[in-house]
N, C-alpha and C positions, 0 to 999 in steps of 0.2 A: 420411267419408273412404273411399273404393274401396282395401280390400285388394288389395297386390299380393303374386304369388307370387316368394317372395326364397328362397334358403339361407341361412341364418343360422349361421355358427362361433360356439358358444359354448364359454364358460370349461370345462373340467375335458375338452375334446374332444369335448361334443355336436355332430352336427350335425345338425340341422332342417331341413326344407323346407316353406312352405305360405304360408298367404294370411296377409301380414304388416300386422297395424294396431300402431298406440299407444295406452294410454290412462294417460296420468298418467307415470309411469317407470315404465311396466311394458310392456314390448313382450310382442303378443298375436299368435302363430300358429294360425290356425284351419285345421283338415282337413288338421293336419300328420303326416307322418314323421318318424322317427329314418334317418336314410340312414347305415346300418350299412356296406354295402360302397361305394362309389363307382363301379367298375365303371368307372374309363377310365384315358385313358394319358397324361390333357393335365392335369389335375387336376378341379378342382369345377366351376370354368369352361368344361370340355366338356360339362358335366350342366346346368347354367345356360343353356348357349347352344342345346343341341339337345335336349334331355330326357335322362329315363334310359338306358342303355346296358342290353345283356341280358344285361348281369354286375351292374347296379346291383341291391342289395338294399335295401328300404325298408319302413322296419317303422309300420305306421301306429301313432300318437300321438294324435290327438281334437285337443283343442285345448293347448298350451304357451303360457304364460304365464311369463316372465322377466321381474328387474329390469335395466332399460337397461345400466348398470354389467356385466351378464353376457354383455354379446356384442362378441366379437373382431371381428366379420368379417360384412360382407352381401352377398350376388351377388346383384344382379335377373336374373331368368330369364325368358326365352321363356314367357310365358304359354301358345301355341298349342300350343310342343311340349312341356308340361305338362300338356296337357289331359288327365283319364285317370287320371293319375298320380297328383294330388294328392288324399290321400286324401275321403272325400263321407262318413265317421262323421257 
């Protein structure tokens, strides 16, 4: 399966960003961030559609590893205007 780069909402208010597979019930973000600030004025959905903003703060993560049951929420993102962005740990 071709990882795509998604945001992921998870439980307790993570939010992640990065190249998102499955394997078993365990959703796998590889060369992820913690996207601590957001940095826009439309919500996640403006980070999703155009990349990060130059108020977005993103804290690199390596790889996150969650069980399925842990995620509120998925935006598929603009791959191209991610490019860069998505951490390369």
């Amino acid at each position: 399966m071709v990882p795509k780069i998604q945001i992921l909402v998870l439980q307790r208010g993570w939010v992640v960003v990065g190249e998102v597979t499955k394997e078993g019930s365990e959703v796998v973000v590889s060369k992820s961030s913690v996207i601590r600030r957001w940095g826009t004025t439309k919500g996640l959905g403006e980070i999703a559609a155009g990349g990060p903003t130059a108020d977005t703060v993103l804290d690199p993560a390596g790889t996150v590893r969650v069980h399925e049951l842990a995620v509120v929420m998925t935006i598929d993102c603009d791959a191209e205007k991610w490019q860069g962005h998505v951490c390369t740990q």
